[in-house]
N, C-alpha and C positions, 0 to 999 in steps of 0.2 A: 504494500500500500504506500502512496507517496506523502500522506501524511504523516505514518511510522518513520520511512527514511529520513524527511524533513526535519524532525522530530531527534534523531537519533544520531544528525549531523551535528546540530544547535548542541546536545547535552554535552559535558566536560567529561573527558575519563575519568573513574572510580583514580581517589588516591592510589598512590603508590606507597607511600611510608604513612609512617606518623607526623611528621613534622609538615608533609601538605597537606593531613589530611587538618591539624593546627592551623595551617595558613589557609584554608578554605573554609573553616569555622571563623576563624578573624572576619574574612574578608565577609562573608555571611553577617556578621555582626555589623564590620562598619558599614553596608549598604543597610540593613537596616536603620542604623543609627542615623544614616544621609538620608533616608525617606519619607522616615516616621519620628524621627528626634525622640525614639525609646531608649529608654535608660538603658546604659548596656554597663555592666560589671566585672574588674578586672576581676580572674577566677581565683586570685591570689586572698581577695577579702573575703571568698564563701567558705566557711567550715561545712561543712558535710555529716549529716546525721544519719538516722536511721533510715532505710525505705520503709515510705508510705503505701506504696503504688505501682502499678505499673501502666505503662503506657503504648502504645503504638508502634514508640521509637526508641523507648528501653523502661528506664526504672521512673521512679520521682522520690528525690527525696527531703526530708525533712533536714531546713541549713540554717544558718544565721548568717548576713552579711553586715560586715560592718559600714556603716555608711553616716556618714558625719559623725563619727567618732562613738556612734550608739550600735548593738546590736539588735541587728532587727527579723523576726524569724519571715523565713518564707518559705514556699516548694519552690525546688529546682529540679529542674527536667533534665535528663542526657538521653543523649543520641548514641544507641546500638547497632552495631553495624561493619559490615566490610568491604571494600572493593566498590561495587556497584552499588550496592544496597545501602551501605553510608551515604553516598553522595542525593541516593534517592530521600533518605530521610532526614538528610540533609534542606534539600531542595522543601520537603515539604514543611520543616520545622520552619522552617522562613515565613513562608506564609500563612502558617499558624500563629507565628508570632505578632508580625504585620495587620491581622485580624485582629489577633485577640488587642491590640495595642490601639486598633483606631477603635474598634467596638469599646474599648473602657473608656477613649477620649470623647468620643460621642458622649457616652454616660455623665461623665464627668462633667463637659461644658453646657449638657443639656440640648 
């Protein structure tokens, strides 16, 4: 089908290491950050708690980040995944995000 090849031309190869597949979570984050102006969090301020949950695209878990010098609890999601299927729940955690980010702004500004 020519909308599969089309399709298939556009999408990026599955990382290869860890460290792209790091640089394609950044780069994930800062397009985010550039479209939606959502809060995006060095991973260095989230402690990591117990799992709550699980999800689509791996666990959720129960963290504190610190953020203006207070901790503040939240859930945090990760993405499970290898090769292909990373980049795919990758791809879809984005606009998951981008959703769930303009649907609370709506909320928020009424």
């Amino acid at each position: 089908d020519e909308d599969e090849d089309e399709e298939a031309e556009d999408a990026a190869p599955p990382p290869a290491t860890v460290a792209e597949s790091r640089e394609r979570i950044e780069g994930s984050f800062a397009k985010l950050k550039d479209e939606t102006n959502v809060a995006v969090l060095p991973l260095r301020s989230i402690k990591f708690g117990k799992v709550i949950g699980k999800g689509a695209f791996g666990t959720v878990r129960l963290g504190l980040c610190s953020i203006g010098g207070r901790l503040v609890p939240m859930a945090v999601k990760t993405i499970v995944g290898k090769g292909k299927l990373f980049a795919e729940r990758l791809e879809c955690f984005e606009t998951e995000a981008r959703v769930s980010w303009l649907a609370s702004k709506e909320a928020r500004e009424g």
